[in-house]
N, C-alpha and C positions, 0 to 999 in steps of 0.2 A: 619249202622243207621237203626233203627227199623222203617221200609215204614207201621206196620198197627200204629203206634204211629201217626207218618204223614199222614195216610188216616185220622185216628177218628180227629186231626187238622184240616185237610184240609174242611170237613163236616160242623164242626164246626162254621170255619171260613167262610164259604160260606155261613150258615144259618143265621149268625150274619150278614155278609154283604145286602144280600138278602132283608131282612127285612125293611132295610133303602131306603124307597121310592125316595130319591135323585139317589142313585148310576143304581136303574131299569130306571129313566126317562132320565138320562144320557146315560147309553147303549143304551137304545131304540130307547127314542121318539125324541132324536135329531138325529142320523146318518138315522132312517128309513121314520121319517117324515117332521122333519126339513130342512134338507137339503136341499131334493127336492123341498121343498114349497121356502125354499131363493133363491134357483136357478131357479122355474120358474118363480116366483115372481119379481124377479131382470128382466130377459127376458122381461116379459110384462111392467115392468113401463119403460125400455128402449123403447121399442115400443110407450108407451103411451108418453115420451117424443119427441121422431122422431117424429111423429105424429102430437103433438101440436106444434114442430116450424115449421112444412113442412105447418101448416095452419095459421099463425100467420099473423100478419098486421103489415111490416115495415117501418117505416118513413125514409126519406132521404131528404137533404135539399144540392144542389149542390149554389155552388157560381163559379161560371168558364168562362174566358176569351175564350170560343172557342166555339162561337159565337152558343153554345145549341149542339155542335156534340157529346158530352156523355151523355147530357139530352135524347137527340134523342135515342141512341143505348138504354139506363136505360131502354126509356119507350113505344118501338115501341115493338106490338103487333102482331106479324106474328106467324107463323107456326111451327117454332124451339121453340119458348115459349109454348106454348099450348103442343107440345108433353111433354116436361118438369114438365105440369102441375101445370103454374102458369101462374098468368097474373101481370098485372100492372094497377094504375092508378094516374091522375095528380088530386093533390090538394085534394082535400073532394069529391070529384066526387062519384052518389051511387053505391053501391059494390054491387048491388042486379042485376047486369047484368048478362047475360049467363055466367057459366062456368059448363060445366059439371064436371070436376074432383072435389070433394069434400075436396081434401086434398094438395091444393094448397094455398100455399103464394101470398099475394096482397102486393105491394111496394104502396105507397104515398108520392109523393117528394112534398114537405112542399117550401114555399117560403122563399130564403134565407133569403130575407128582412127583414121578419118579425122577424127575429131569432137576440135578442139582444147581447147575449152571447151564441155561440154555445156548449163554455165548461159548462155553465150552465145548460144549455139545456138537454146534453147528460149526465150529471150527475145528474137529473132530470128524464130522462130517457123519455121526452116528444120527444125526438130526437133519431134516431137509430147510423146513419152515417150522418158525417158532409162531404162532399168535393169541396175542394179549388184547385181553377185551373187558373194557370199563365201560361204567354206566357215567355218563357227562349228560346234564338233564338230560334227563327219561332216555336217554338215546345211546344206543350202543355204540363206543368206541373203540378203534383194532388197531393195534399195532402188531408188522409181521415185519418179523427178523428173518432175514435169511443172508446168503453170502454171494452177491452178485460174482463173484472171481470163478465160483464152484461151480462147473456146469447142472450136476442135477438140482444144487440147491436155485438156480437161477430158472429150469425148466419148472420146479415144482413151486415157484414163486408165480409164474405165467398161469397153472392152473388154479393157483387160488384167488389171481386175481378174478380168472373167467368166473369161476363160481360166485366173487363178492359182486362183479355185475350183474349175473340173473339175480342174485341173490338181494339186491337193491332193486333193481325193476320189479321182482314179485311184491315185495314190499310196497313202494310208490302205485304200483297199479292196483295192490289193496286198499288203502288208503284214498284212492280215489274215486274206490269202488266205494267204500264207507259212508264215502261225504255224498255218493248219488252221483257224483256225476260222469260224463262219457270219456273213460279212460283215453280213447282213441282224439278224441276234441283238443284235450289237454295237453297229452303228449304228443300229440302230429300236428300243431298249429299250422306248421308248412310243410308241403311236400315236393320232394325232390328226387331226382335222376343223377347219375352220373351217365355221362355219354361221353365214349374217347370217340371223337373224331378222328384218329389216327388212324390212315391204315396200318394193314395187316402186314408192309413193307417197310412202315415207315418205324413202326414194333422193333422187329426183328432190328434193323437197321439200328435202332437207338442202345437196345443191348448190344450190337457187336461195337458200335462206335466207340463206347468207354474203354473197350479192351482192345479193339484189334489195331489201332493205330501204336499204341504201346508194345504191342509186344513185336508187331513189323518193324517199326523203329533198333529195337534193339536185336530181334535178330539181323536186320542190315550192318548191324554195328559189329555185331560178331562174327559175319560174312564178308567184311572187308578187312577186319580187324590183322588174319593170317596171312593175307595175303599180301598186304601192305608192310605186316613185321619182316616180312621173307625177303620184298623186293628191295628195303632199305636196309636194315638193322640185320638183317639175314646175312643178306650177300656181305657187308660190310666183314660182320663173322666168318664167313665163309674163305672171303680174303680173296672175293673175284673183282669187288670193282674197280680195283684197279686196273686189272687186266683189260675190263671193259674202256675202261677209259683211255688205255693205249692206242684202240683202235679208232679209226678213222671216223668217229660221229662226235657231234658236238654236243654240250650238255644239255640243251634244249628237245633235242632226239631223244635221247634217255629219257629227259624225266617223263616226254609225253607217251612213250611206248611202256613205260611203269605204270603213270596213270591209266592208258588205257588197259592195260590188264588185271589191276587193281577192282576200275571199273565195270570189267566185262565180267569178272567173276562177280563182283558183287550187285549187277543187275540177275544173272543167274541165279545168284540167290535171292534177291528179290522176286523173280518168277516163281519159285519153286515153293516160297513164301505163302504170294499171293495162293499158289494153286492149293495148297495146303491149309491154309484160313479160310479157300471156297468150300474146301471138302468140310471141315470143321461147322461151316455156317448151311451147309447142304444140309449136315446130319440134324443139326439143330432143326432145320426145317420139315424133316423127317419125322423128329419128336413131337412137334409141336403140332403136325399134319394128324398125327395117331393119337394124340392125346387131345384137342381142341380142336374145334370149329376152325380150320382156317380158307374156308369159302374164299375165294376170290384173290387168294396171294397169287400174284403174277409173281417170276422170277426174272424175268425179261427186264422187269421194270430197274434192273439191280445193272442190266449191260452199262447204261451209261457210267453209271457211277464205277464201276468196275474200269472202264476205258480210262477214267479220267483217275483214278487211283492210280491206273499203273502208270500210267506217265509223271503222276505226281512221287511215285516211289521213286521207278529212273531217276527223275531230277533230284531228288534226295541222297541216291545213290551215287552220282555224279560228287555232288558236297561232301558225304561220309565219306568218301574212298578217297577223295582230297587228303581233308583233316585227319582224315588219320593218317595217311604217309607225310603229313609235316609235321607230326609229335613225335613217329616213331623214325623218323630220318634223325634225329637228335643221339638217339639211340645206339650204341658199339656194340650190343648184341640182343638174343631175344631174351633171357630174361631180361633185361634195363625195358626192354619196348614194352614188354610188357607190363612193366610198373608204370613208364611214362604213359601208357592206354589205360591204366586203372583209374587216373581222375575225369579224362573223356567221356570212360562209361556213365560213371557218377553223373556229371551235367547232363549229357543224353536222357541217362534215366529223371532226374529230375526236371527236367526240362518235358521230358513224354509226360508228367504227372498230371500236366495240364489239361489231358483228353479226359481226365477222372472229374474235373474242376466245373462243377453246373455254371449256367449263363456267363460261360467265358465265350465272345463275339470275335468271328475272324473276320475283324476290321481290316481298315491298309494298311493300318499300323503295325497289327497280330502280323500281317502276311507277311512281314520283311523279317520277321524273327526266326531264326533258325531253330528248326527242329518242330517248335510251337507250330508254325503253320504248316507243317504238315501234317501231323495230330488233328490241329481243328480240322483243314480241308477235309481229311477224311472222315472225320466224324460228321460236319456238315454234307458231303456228300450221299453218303450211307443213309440220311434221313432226306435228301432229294432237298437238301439248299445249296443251289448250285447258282454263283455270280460267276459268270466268266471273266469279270476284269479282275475278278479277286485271287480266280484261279492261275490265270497271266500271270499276274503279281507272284505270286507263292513260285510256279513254275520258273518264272525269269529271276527270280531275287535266289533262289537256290542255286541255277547253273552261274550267277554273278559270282556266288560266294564261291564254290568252285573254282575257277578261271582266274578268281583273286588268293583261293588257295596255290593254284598251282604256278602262278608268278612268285607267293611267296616260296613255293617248293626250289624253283630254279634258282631263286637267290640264294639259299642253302646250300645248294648244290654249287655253285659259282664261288664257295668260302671252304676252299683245303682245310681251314679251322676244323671245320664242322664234318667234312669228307675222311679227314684224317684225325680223327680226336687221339691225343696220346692217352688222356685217360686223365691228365692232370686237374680237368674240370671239376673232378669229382668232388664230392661231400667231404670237406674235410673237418668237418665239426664232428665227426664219430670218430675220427683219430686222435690217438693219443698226444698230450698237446709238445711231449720233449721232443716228437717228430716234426712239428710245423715250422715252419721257415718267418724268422719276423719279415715285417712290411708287405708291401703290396695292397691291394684291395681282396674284397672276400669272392671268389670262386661263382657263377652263376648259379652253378647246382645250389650254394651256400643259400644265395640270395631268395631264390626260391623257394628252399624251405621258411626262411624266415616269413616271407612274404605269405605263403601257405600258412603258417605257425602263426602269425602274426593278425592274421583274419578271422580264425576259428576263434581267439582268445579275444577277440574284438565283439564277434558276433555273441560269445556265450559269456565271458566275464564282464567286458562290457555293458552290455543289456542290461545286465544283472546291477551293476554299478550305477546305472542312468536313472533304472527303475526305482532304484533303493536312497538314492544323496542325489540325484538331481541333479544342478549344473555340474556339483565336486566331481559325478559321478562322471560326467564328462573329460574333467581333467583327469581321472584315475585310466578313463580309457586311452587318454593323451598321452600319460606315462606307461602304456603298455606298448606304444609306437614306437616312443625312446629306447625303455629299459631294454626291451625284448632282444632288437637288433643289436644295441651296444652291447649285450654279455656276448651275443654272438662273434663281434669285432675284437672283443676284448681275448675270448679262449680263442681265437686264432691267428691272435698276436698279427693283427693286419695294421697296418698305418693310418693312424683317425684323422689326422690332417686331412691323406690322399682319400680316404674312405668317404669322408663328409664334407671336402669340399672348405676346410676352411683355412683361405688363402686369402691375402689380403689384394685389395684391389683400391683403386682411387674414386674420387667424388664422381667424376664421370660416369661411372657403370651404375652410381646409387641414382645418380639425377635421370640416366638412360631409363633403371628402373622405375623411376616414378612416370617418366610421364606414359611408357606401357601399360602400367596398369592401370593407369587415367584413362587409357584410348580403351582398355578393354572392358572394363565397366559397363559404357553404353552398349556397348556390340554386345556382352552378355545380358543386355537388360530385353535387348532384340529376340537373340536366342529365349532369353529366358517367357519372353512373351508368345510364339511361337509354339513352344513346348508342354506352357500352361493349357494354352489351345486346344490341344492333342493328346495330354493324360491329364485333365484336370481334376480325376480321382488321387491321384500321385503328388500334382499338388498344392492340394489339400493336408493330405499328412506329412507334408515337408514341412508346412507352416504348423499344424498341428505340433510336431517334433519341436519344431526351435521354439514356438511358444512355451512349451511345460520346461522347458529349461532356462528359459527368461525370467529364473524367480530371484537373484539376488539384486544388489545394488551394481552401479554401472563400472565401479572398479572391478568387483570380482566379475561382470560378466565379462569384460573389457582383457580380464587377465587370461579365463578360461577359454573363448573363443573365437578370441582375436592373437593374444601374444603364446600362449600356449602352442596352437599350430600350426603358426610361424615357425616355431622352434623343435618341435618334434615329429610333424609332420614334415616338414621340408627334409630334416638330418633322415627320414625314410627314406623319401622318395626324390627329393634331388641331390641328395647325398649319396646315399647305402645303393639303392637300386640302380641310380643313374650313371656314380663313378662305376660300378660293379658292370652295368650292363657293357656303358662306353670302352671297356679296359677290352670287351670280349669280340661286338659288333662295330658299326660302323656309326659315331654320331644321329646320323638321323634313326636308324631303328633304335639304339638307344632312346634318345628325346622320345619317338613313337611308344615305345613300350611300358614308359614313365606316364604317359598323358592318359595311356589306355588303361594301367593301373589305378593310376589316381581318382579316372570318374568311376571305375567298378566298386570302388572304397567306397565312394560315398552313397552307394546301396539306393539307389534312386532313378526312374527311368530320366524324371525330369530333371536332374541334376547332371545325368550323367553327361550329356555332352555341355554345356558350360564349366562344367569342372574338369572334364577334361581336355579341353578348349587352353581352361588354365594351366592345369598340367604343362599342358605342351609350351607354353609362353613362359612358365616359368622356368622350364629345363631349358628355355634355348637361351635367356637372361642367365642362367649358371653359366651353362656352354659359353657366349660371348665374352661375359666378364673374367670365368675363371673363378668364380669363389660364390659360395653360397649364400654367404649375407647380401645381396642383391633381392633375391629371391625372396627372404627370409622379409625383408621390409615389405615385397608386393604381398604375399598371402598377408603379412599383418595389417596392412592398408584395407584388401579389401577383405575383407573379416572384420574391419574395426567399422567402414563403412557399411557392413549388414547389422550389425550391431547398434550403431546410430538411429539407422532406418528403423529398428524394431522400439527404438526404448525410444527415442524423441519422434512420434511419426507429424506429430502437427508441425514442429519448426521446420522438418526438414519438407514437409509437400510444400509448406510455403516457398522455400528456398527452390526445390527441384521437383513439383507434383507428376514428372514423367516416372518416378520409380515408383511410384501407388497405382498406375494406371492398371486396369486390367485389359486394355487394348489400346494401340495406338493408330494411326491415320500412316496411310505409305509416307505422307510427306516427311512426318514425326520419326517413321523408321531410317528414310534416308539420311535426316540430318543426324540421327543417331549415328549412323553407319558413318556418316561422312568423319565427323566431327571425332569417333574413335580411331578412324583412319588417319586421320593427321598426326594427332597425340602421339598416337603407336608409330608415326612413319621417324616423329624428331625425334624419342627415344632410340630406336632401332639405328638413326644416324647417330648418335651419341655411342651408343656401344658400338657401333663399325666405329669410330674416329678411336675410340679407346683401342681396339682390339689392333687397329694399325700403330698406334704408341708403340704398343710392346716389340714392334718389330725393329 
């Protein structure tokens, strides 16, 4: 590859970037200014809040059978109060009496009498704390209303509890007094310490760990985000890449002179990040040096982990500035990129939440996750758990995903489709429907949405349906697969046939299919044993899930979980998404994009790749045959065979005891592995002799 071809790009690209005063006040003025201005800013209206309830004026209104002995403790004015730096007063009494501390709270206990409706009252807010107190043998009983929602009534809830605790210890240590014997005997049977072992590095460390891997994250996301919309969806607008592309470099030159500028800004902001969260975590140190003991904090002790962060952001940075120039290359200008970057942000940020998440472990597993392991790295580093093969992992598994970004970047770039979009791709379900043209398949942007629309309504109606009618609620979620996409087919007057794939086909491509998913059965029993290995918190509540929905008799579970999915899940996903996808890419990224939706569907780490395993075997049995009822028979196959499993378990361990195993012997794998490899190889020749027919 010609590197000064790639220099005079990269110049290029950087001068064009440059230029655009969005992407300078994004590096800059938010990681170097911003930040610290929300982060002291926060600091002080925290303060300005403490501040204003420690001085506030709370109302209390007691109604109590015991005969004023908590009125007394509420509002007796000694010595232990005063160091507290608060007083009290009864009724409207004037509050211009001595109090030297200026940032003390004054209580006012209001006559109950007067009080018609106390829940009126406190929801009024004319009232703080209400308390009700009955005699229940010999012993005084309280009940205190107040309004957890209302900040003061919540703040003046906290101080009557503090008084009901001394106010129960005086009591208890009288009473012990009474009986003779040694209060301290009684109530100190054992005695204890608290001692943190932690140091004074490892402190600090642990608070910034929750936060600052989150907010680095997303300011990297917002420091690649401009400059990535510029170099693709920009220029596109702009109406230069063609030009570019007239000249003498080939697409491979491009994308990696994009990428590296993409990149190099967004390590830039990365630095300027880090140096900006040192300053932030300097001043804390500051604080905490002039207000606490902090003997013995080394800062030194922070260089490593500091080295080992910034390399772990680079490699981050490398991923982010990827992914985002392959969402926003989709994109024909900068608003559209900037929508298509709004669902990005979302996963990012949801995906960051995980540093907020107590005893989550950055295993090998965690390290291959994008986003996730670099949150934990840095949170485990910041408290000095530092595995160097871990950190390898996370380092190499991110510049992978990169390098696998930017192969898929060039292949975009390699499709005029996508370089030249007329605009015809668009959403045409917000059009008016007398404009739509019949036939054809639905539009990708189309499918998208649905797929989008189709998830949320799954995750929130569904749930709610599963929770409430059980297996039905299953099927109700079935028919939200169907219905959902089909009005969408339906108002866009697209072709259901060519939509869904139903076309007729001969016994060949049905017999092809069976023995496929005979061969694939064992190989997922393989996967599936593998995977149990490695999240068997995961599953656990896989089996947990299909358990609570194994409540009817064997036809309706037989209908709902075997023939039902068959039929609306495949018309989704090897119908709607796969013709949709095929009509736009090239068969295999089709098939690929179907496999990788299908296991996301099924919400499950351990699920995910055998289902989408299946996925992919079922879209390439559509592909071959030409028709979807192929398909259609393998998901109901094996769905009827996990159904079996669950409701007959004795006949069938007799019959086959390798599907109950919870571990198998290398030998048991390979004959597994063999044994599906044949099945799958005479299908796979069945659909190739069919697919030759047709010619």
């Amino acid at each position: 590859m010609n590197t000064k071809i790639i220099q005079t790009l990269v110049k290029k690209e950087m001068l064009d970037v440059l230029r655009d005063k969005k992407t300078v006040v994004m590096m800059l003025v938010v990681p170097v200014i911003l930040y610290p201005l929300i982060f002291i800013g926060a600091m002080q209206v925290m303060a300005m809040v403490s501040s204003g309830m420690a001085t506030q004026n709370y109302r209390i209104a007691i109604e109590a059978e015991d005969n004023g002995a908590f009125l007394h403790k509420l509002t007796e004015n000694d010595d232990k109060w005063r160091d507290k730096g608060s007083r009290t007063e009864v009724d409207t009494e004037d509050k211009s009496d001595d109090n030297d501390n200026g940032n003390a709270y004054t209580i006012t206990i209001v006559d109950a009498a007067s009080i018609d409706d106390y829940e009126a009252a406190l929801e009024a807010e004319e009232l703080d704390v209400y308390i009700r107190g009955t005699m229940q043998d010999g012993k005084p009983n309280y009940d205190v209303y107040y309004i957890s929602s209302v900040t003061n009534s919540a703040y003046a809830m906290n101080i009557v509890m503090d008084v009901f605790d001394e106010y129960l210890e005086e009591l208890t240590q009288a009473k012990i007094k009474d009986a003779g014997l040694d209060i301290h005997e009684i109530l100190e049977p054992v005695l204890y310490k608290n001692k943190d072992t932690a140091s004074s590095e490892q402190s600090l460390g642990s608070i910034m760990g929750s936060v600052l891997p989150f907010m680095l994250i997303i300011s990297l996301l917002m420091g690649t985000m401009y400059p990535a919309i510029d170099t693709t969806a920009g220029e596109r607008e702009r109406g230069t890449l063609e030009t570019i592309l007239t000249l003498p470099v080939t697409n491979r030159q491009l994308i990696v002179s994009k990428f590296i500028t993409v990149a190099v800004i967004g390590m830039i902001s990365a630095l300027l990040n880090i140096i900006s969260m040192g300053g932030i975590a300097f001043y804390m140190y500051k604080i905490m040096d002039m207000q606490t003991d902090t003997a013995g904090f080394d800062m030194a002790k922070f260089y490593p982990a500091i080295l080992v962060g910034i390399l772990a952001i680079f490699a981050f940075s490398l991923f982010i500035s990827a992914v985002t120039m392959c969402v926003t290359s989709f994109a024909k200008s900068y608003k559209e990129a900037n929508n298509y970057i709004t669902p990005l942000t979302l996963v990012v940020m949801f995906t960051g939440y995980i540093g907020f998440i107590p005893n989550i472990e950055l295993t090998q597993t965690m390290a291959m996750i994008p986003v996730a392991n670099i949150c934990l790295l840095i949170k485990n580093i910041l408290i000095f758990k530092i595995d160097y093969a871990i950190i390898a992992v996370v380092l190499i598994s991110n510049i992978a995903y990169a390098v696998f970004a930017i192969l898929f970047l060039s292949k975009i770039y390699d499709s005029e489709s996508i370089l030249f979009n007329d605009g015809k791709g668009g959403l045409q379900l917000f059009e008016k429907r007398e404009n739509l043209k019949k036939g054809g398949v639905p539009a990708v942007s189309d499918v998208w949405f649905v797929v989008a629309l189709t998830i949320v309504l799954v995750l929130y109606a569904g749930s709610m349906l599963q929770l409430k009618f059980g297996l039905w609620g299953v099927f109700g979620t079935q028919l939200i697969l169907l219905l959902v996409p089909l009005a969408v087919v339906l108002y866009t007057k697209k072709d259901i046939c060519l939509t869904y794939g139903f076309h007729k086909t001969g016994i060949r491509s049905f017999l092809g299919a069976f023995f496929v998913i005979l061969g694939m059965y064992p190989i997922n029993i393989v996967l599936s044993l593998i995977l149990v290995s490695l999240f068997p918190q995961s599953a656990e509540n896989v089996e947990l899930t299909f358990s609570t929905i194994m409540d009817g008799n064997a036809f309706s579970v037989l209908f709902v979980i075997a023939l039902a999915p068959a039929i609306c899940e495949e018309m989704l996903f090897r119908g709607l998404i796969y013709n949709s996808m095929k009509a736009r890419y090239r068969v295999s990224t089709a098939i690929a994009i179907v496999a990788v939706l299908f296991g996301i569907y099924h919400m499950s780490l351990v699920k995910f790749i055998p289902t989408g395993l299946l996925g992919l075997v079922l879209c390439y049995v559509a592909y071959k045959s030409g028709s979807i009822y192929p398909s259609m028979m393998m998901h109901f196959i094996n769905n009827a065979v996990s159904v079996a499993v669950s409701l007959y378990p004795e006949r069938i361990e007799k019959m086959f005891p390798v599907l109950y195993k919870e571990s198998a012997s290398g030998l048991e794998v390979v004959l597994l592995v063999v044994v599906g490899c044949i099945f799958m190889g005479i299908g796979c020749v069945l659909l190739f002799r069919k697919e030759m027919d047709q010619y």
